[in-house]
C-alpha positions in Angstrom: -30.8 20.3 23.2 -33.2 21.2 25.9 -33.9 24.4 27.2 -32.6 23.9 30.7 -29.6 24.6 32.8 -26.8 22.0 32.4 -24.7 22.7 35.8 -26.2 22.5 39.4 -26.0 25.9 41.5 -22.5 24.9 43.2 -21.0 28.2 43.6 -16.8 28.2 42.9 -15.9 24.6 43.3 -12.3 23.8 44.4 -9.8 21.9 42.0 -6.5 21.2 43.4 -5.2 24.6 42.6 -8.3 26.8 41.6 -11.7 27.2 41.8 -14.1 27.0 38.9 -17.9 28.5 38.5 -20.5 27.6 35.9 -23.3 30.6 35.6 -26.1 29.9 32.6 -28.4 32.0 31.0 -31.5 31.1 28.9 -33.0 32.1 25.3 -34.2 35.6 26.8 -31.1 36.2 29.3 -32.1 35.4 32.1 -30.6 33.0 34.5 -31.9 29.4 34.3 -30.8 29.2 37.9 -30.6 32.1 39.8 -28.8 30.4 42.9 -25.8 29.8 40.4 -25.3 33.7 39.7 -26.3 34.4 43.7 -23.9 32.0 44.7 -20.9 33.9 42.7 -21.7 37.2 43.5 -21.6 36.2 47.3 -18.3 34.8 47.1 -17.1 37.9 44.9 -18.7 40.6 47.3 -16.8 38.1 50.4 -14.2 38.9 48.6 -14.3 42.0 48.4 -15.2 43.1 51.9 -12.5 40.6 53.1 -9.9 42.4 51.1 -9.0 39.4 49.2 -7.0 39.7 45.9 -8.1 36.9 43.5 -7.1 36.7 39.7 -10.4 36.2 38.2 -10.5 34.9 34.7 -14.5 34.7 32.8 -15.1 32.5 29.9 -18.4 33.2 27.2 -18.4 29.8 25.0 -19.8 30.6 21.6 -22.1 28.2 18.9 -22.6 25.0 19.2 -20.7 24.4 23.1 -22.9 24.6 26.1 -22.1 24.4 29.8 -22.9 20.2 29.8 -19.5 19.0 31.7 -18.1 16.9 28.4 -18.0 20.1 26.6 -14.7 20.7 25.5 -14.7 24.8 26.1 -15.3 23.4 29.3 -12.5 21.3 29.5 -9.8 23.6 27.8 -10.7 26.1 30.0 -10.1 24.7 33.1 -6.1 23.7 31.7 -5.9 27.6 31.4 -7.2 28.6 35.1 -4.7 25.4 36.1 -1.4 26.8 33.7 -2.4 30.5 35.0 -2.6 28.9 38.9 1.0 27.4 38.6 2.5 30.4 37.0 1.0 32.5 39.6 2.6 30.3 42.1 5.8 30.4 40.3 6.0 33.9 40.1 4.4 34.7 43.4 7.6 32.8 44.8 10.1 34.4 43.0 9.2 37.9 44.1 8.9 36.5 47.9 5.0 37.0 47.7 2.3 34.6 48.6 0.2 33.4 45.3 -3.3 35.2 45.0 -6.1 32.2 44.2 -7.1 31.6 40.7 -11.0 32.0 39.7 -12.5 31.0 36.3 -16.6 31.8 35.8 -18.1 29.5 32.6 -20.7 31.8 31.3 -23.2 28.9 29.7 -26.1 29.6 27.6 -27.9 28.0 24.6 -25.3 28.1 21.7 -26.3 24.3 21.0 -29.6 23.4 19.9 -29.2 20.8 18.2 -27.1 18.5 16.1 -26.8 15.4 13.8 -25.0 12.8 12.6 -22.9 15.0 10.7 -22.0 19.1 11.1 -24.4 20.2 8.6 -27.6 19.9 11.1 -25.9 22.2 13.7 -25.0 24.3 10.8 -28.4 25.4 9.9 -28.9 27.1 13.6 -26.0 29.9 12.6 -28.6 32.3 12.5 -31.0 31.6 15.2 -27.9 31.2 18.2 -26.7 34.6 16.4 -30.5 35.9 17.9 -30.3 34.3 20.7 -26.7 35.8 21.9 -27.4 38.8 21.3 -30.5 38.5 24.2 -28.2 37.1 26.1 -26.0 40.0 25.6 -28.3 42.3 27.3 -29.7 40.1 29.8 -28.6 39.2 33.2 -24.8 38.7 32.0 -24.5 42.0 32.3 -25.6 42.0 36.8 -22.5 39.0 36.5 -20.3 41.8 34.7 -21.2 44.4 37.1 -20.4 42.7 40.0 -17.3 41.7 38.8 -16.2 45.3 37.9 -16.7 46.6 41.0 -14.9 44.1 43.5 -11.9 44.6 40.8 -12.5 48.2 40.9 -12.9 48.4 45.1 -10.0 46.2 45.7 -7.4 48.5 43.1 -9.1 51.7 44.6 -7.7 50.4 48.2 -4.7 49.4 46.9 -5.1 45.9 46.0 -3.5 43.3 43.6 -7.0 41.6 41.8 -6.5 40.5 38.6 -10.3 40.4 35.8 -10.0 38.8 32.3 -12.7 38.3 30.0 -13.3 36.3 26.7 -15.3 35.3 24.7 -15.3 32.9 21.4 -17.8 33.4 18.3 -20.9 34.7 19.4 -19.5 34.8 23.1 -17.5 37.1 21.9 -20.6 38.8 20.7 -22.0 38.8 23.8 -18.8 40.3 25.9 -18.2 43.0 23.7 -22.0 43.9 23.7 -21.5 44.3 27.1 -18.3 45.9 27.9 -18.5 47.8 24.6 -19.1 51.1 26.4 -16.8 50.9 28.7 -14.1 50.4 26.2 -15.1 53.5 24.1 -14.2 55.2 26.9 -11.3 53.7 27.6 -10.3 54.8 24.2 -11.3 58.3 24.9 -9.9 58.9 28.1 -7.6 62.1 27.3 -4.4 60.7 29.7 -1.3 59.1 28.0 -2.0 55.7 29.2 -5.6 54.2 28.5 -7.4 53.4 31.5 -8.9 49.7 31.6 -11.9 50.7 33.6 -13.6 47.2 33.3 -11.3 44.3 33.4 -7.6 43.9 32.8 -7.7 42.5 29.1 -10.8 42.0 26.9 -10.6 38.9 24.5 -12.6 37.5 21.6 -11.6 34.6 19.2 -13.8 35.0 16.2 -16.2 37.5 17.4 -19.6 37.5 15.3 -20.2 41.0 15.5 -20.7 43.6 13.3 -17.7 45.7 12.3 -19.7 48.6 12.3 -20.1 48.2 16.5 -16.2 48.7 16.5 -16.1 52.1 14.6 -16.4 54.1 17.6 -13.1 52.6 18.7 -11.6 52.8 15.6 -12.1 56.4 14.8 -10.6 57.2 18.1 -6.9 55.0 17.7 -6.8 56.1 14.5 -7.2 59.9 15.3 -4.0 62.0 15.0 -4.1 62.8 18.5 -4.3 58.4 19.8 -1.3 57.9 17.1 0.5 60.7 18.3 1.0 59.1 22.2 4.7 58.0 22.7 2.9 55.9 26.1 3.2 52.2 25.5 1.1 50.1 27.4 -0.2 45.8 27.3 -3.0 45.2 25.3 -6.8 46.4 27.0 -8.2 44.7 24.1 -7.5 41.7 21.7 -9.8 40.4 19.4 -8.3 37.2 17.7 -10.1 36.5 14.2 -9.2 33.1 11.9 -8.1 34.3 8.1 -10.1 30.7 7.6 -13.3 30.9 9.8 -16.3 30.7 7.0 -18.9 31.1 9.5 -17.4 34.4 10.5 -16.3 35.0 7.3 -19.4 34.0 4.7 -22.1 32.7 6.8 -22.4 36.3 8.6 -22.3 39.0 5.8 -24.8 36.6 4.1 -27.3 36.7 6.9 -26.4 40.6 7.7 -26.9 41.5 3.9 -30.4 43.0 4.5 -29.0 45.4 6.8 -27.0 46.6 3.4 -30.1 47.0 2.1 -31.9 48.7 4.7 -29.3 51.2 6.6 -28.1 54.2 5.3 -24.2 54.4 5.1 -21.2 56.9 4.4 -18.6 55.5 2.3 -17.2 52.0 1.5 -15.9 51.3 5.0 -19.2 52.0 6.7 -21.1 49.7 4.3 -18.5 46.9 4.7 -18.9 47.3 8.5 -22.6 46.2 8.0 -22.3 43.2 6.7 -18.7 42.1 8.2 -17.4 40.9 11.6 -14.8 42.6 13.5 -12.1 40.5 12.1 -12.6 40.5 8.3 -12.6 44.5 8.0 -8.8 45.2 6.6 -8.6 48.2 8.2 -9.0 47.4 11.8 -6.1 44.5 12.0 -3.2 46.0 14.0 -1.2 42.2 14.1 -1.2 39.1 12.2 -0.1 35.8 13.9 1.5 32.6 12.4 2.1 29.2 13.5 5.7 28.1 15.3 9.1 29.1 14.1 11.9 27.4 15.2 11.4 27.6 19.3 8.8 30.1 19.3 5.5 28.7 19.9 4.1 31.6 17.4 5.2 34.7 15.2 3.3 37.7 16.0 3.4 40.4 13.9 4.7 43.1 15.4 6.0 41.5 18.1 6.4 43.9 21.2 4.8 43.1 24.2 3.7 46.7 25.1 2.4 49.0 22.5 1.2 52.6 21.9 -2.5 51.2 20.6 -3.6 48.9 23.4 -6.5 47.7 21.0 -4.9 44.8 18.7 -7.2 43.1 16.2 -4.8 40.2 14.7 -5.3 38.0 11.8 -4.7 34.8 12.8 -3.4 31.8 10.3 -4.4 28.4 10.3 -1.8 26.8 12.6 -3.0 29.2 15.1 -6.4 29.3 14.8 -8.0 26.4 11.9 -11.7 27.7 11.1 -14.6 28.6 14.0 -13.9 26.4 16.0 -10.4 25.3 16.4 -9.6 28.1 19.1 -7.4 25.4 21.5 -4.7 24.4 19.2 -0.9 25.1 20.9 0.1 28.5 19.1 -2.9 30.0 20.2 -3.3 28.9 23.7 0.7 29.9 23.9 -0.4 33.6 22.7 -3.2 33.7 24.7 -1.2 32.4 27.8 1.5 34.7 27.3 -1.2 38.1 27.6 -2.9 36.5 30.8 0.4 35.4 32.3 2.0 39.6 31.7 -1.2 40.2 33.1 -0.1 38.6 36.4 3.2 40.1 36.5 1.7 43.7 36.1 -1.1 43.0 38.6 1.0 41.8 41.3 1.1 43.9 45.0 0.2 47.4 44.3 -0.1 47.7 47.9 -0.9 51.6 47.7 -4.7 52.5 47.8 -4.6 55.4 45.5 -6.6 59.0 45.3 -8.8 57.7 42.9 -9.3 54.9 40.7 -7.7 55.8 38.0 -4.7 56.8 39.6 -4.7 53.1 40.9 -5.1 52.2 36.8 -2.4 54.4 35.5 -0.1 53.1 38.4 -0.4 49.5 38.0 0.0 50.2 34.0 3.1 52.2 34.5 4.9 49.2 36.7 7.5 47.2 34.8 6.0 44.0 32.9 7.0 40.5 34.0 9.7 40.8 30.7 10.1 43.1 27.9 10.3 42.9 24.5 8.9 40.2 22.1 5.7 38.2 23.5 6.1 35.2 21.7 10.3 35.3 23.6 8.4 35.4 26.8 6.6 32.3 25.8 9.1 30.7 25.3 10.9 31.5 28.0 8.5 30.2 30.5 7.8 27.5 29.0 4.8 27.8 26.8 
């Protein structure tokens, strides 16, 4: 596929009930275009002088999708920023509110280079788009980020309602979690009874290729006597969805990471796993497992509260939820998915109280009663997922 950018610089372009922004980065990070990512960060800084609450939802495709406008991340995503646009309305209306407009950013970049008549051509750049994210990791996605952090951050600070979710699939996911990885360490570490989301709302990857050992920080620090010990439960910060079935993630990566084995020094078996294995495949992180539909729930999560002490889930996810790499938009998994955004909506809604500082805005908007209690997968059924 050629090195070039796939989307004109058009800024947010209205649909009927949200707006949608493509932003693409090349092979070293950098924008292709750099109206595209001038055009955004106009509209976001508008709307932040303006004092205008928007729920912003950012997308990172992974290997083998692009930003072309048949892609189907592309086209899956934009049903999600139209299902979250209705229930916004829907529950903007029941509370007596007006609905906040809906934003999706597509973060494009190279993750298709080139393909055949069959899968197996595609396969064989695994290793060389597995490069190539992560320059795009720490390349001008990370200005996008920013500037995204700090109208959300400005606009809770004063008291407002905005609304920032980020995810990323395969080595999307890669590249959001390079990025916000920091942050979320220190989220973790934050000595206050509820963890303080200082970047966005809720951090997702679906089949993250990235290196378990990059999650250790965050590991150590749930799993410390004093993290289990809070009696704070909270919605997830972070969610990091992994397929039991995805051999990419699964084989292809600790096959090209086995010469970091080799090379790095390690302490203990969990340590030297974390080398060679994603996120997902390291037994120890999971904190949830997921199955396919059961009766009238769309999908069995395991546990199944809504609101937990550890607001850092790694889940398992089965076949009928999640089928290989790729197969991130069957039903049970855009239900589950849904069902976090869409609690993420009812928490975020008219704060209305500009704060001392903004964590105190943080910790106030994660101490307001959720949209429903209880078992996630009930609340997807109950509206409808």
């Amino acid at each position: 596929m050629p090195n070039a950018a796939h989307q004109d610089a058009l800024g947010f372009m209205k649909a009927d009930t949200f707006a949608l922004a493509v932003v693409e980065f090349d092979d070293q990070g950098r924008c292709y275009d750099r109206a595209q990512l001038d055009k955004v960060s106009d509209r976001v800084e508008t709307m932040r002088t303006g004092r205008e609450d928007v729920i912003l939802l950012l997308f990172v495709h992974g290997w083998k999708h692009d930003a072309r406008s048949d892609d189907p991340n592309l086209s899956s995503f934009r049903v999600v920023l139209a299902q979250t646009a209705a229930y916004e309305r829907s529950s903007a209306a029941a509370a007596g509110g007006a609905p906040r407009p809906v934003m999706g950013i597509f973060v494009g970049w190279r993750g298709l280079t080139a393909y055949g008549p069959s899968d197996i051509v595609a396969d064989t750049t695994f290793w060389g788009r597995q490069a190539a994210g992560h320059r795009v990791a720490v390349g001008s996605v990370r200005e996008l980020f920013g500037r995204l952090r700090h109208y959300r951050n400005s606009r809770l600070k004063n008291g407002g309602a905005p609304l920032l979710v980020i995810a990323g699939h395969s080595f999307g996911g890669m590249i959001v979690y390079s990025a916000l990885a920091q942050s979320l360490i220190e989220s973790a570490s934050a000595p206050v009874e509820t963890v303080i989301a200082a970047f966005a709302d809720l951090v997702v990857l679906a089949n993250p290729a990235i290196e378990g050992a990059r999650y250790l920080p965050i590991y150590d620090l749930v799993s410390s006597p004093a993290f289990k010990g809070r009696t704070n439960v909270q919605l997830p910060v972070f969610v990091c969805v992994q397929a039991t079935n995805d051999q990419p993630v699964g084989t292809f990566f600790p096959i090209g990471n086995f010469a970091n084995r080799l090379e790095e020094a390690t302490i203990g078996g969990l340590e030297e796993r974390c080398v060679t294995h994603a996120i997902g495949f390291i037994d120890e992180f999971r904190t949830h497992k997921i199955a396919g539909p059961d009766g009238n729930a769309p999908f069995v999560l395991t546990p199944p509260q809504i609101e937990q002490a550890d607001p850092f889930w790694v889940v398992a996810a089965a076949k009928a939820v999640i089928d290989g790499h790729s197969g991130i938009w069957q039903a049970p998994f855009l239900s589950f998915l849904k069902a976090l955004v869409f609690q993420q909506v009812a928490r975020s809604q008219a704060t209305t109280i500009a704060a001392a500082s903004l964590n105190d805005a943080i910790v106030a908007r994660s101490e307001k009663e959720p949209g429903t209690g209880g078992n996630l997968a009930d609340f997807a059924k109950e509206i409808g997922l």
